[in-house]
C-alpha positions in Angstrom: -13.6 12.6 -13.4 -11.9 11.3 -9.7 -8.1 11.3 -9.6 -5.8 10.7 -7.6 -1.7 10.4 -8.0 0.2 8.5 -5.6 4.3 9.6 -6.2 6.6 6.7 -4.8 10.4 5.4 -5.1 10.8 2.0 -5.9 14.4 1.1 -5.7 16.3 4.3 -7.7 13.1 4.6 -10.4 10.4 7.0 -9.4 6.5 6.1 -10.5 4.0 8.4 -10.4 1.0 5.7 -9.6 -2.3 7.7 -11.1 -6.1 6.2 -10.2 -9.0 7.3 -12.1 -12.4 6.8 -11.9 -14.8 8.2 -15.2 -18.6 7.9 -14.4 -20.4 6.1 -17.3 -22.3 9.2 -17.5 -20.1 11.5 -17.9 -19.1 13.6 -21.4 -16.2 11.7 -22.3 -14.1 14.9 -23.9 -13.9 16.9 -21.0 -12.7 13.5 -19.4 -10.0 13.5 -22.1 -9.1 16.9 -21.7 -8.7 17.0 -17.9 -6.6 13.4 -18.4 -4.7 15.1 -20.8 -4.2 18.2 -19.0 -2.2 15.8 -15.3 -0.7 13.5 -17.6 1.4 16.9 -19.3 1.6 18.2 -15.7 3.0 15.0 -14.5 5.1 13.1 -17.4 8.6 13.3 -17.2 10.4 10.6 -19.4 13.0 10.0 -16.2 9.8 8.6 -14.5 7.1 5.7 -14.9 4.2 6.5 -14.8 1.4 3.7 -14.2 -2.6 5.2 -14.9 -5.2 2.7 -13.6 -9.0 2.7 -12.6 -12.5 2.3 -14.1 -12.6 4.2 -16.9 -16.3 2.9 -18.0 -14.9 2.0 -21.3 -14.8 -1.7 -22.6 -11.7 -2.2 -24.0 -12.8 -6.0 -24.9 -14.8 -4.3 -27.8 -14.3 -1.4 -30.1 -16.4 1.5 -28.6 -15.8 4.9 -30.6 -14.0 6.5 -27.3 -12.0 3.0 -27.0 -9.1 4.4 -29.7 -9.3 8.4 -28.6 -8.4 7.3 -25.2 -5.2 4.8 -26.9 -4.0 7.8 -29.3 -3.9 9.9 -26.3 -2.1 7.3 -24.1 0.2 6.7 -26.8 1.4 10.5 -26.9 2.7 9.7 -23.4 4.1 5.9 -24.2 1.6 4.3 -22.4 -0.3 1.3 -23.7 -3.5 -0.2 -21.8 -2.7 -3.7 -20.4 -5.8 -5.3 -20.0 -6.9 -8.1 -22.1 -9.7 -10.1 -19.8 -13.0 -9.2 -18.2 -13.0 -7.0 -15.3 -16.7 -7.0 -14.8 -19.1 -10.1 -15.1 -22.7 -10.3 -14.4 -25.3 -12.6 -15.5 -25.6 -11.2 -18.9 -22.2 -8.9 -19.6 -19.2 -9.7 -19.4 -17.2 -6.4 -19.8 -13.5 -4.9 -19.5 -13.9 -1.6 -18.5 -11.6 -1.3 -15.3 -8.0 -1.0 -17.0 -3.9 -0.6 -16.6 -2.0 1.8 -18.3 1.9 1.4 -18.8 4.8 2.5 -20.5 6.1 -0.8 -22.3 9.2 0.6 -23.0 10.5 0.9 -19.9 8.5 -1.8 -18.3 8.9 -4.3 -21.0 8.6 -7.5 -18.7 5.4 -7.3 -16.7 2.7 -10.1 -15.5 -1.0 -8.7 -15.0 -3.8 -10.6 -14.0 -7.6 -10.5 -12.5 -7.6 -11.2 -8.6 -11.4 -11.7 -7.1 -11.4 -9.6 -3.9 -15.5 -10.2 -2.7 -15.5 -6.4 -2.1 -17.4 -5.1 -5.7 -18.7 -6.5 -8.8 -15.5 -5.1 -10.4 -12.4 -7.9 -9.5 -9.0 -6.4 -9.1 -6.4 -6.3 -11.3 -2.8 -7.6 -9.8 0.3 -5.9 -11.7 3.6 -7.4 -11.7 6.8 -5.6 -12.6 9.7 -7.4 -13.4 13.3 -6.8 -13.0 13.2 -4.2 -10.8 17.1 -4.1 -9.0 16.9 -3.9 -5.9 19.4 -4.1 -3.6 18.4 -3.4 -0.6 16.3 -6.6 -1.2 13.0 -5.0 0.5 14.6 -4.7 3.9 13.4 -1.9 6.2 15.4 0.6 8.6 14.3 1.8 12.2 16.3 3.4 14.7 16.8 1.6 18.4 18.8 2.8 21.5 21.4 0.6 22.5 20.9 -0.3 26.0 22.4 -3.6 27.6 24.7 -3.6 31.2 27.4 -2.0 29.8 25.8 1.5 28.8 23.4 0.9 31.8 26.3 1.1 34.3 28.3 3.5 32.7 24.6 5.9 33.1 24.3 5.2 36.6 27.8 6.2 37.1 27.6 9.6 35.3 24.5 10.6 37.3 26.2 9.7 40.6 29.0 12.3 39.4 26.5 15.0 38.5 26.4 17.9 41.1 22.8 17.9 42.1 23.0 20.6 45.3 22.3 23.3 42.6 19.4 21.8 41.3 17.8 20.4 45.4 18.4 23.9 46.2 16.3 25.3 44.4 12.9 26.7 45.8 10.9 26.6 42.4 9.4 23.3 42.1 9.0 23.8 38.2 12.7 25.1 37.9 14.4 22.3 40.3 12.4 19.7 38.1 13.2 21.2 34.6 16.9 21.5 36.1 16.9 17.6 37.2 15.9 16.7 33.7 18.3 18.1 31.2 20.9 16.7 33.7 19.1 13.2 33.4 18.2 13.4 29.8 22.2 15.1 28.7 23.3 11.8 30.1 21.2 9.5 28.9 21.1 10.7 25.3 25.2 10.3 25.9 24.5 6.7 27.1 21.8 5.3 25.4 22.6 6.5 21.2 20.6 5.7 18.4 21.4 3.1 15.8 20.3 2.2 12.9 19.4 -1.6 12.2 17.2 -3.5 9.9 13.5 -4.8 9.8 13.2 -8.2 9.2 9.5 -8.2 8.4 7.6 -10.8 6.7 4.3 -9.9 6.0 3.4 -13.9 5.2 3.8 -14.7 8.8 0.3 -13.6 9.3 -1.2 -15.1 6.6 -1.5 -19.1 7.9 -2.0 -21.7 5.7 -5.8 -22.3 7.2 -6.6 -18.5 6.3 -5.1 -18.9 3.0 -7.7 -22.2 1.9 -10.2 -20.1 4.2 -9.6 -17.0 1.1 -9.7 -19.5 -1.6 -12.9 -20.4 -0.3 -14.4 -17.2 -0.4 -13.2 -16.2 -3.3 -15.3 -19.6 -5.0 -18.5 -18.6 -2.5 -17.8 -15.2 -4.4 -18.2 -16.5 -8.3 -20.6 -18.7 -7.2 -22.9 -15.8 -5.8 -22.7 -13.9 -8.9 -24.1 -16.1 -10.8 -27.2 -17.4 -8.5 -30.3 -16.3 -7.3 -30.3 -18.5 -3.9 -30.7 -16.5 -1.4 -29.5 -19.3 1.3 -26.1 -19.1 -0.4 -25.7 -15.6 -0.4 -26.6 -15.6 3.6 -24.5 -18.1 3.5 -21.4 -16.1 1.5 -22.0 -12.8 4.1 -21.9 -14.9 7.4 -18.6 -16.3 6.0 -16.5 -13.4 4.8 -17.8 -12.1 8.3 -16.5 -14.2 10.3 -13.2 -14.6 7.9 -13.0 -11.3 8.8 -12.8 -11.5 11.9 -10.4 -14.2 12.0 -8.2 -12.3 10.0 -8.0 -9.3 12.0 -6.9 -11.4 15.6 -4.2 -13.2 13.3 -2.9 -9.5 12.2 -3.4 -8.3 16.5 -1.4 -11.7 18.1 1.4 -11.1 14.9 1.5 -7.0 16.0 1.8 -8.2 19.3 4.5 -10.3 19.0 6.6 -7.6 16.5 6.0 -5.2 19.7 7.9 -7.2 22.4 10.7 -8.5 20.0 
């Protein structure tokens, strides 16, 4: 078994965010008893916790490891989510990537399966509900203050500053280091930190041509998986190519812009 846990704040709540992979091969008790032994480790009930991964078992069918695996999840509050295929080929059409949440505590949730073009597994796309949050996503940096005010009132403490000490000197390295914590002692006094708010918006990237362009791919994407043509899977890799592409010089010219504001 491949884990790995992923501890993060949202809001005041903390999640403990756990992805698993179990080969298909793979002897499913020492799975269990591994999964058993970092759930212990990592449950608290002042936490969520949120398990998800491809577990190799099809939860769209009653598999002898299927109700182990829900007895165990239980004994932390968890319950598995997933109610559709996560896997489809020409001739299965199987569940075996899955969610695991406590319902409890997240009692109003929205999952569903999101095509990504990257595996023959699609994603699955959680949604938490009713999560406070008053901050309402916004994001904090520190900038100096510098406008003509603070610029003047720096120029004016350096022409006070006593430099004959420091020109005096004979040691290049000293006179230099001397002339710097003079220079930087004032500017620091000048120039202070403040802290002031992100206005980000992801979306700006993502224009409304890309987002018919990802639509698109997505149906190239179900279309491939069930077809043998050849031309149209050519086809499907030249596109997502050059989608690509086109994706990553909207991402540069919106970075771009972020860094002179």
């Amino acid at each position: 078994m491949e884990a790995c846990a992923l501890k993060t704040k949202l809001v005041d709540e903390i999640y403990y965010i756990l992805c698993i992979y179990r080969p298909h091969t793979s002897n499913y008790t020492n799975f269990q008893s591994l999964l058993g032994d970092i759930l212990t480790q990592l449950f608290s009930n002042k936490i969520n916790m949120i398990i998800c991964g491809d577990i190799n078992i099809d939860y769209l069918k009653t598999p002898k490891y299927k109700s182990q695996l829900d007895l165990l999840m239980a004994s932390y509050n968890l319950s598995s989510i997933i109610e559709f295929p996560t896997r489809v080929t020409e001739n299965t059409s199987t569940a075996i990537d899955n969610i695991f949440i406590g319902k409890i505590k997240n009692n109003e949730y929205a999952v569903e399966p999101m095509v990504n073009g990257l595996s023959d597994h699609d994603a699955q796309l959680l949604i938490l509900y009713n999560r406070n949050n008053n901050n309402k996503g916004k994001l904090f940096t520190r900038k100096r203050i510098i406008n003509n005010v603070n610029i003047a009132q720096f120029k004016l403490l350096l022409s006070y500053e006593n430099w004959s000490t420091t020109l005096a000197e004979d040691n290049i390295d000293i006179s230099f280091q001397g002339f710097m914590n003079t220079y930087i002692r004032n500017f620091y006094h000048c120039f202070p930190y403040k802290k002031v708010s992100i206005n980000y918006n992801m979306k700006a990237r993502i224009t409304k041509d890309i987002k018919i362009s990802c639509q698109k791919k997505r149906y190239l994407y179900n279309l491939c998986k069930t077809s043998q043509d050849s031309n149209l899977k050519q086809y499907y890799k030249n596109y997502i190519k050059i989608l690509a592409d086109v994706i990553k010089t909207a991402k540069r010219k919106h970075y771009n812009k972020m860094c002179r504001t």
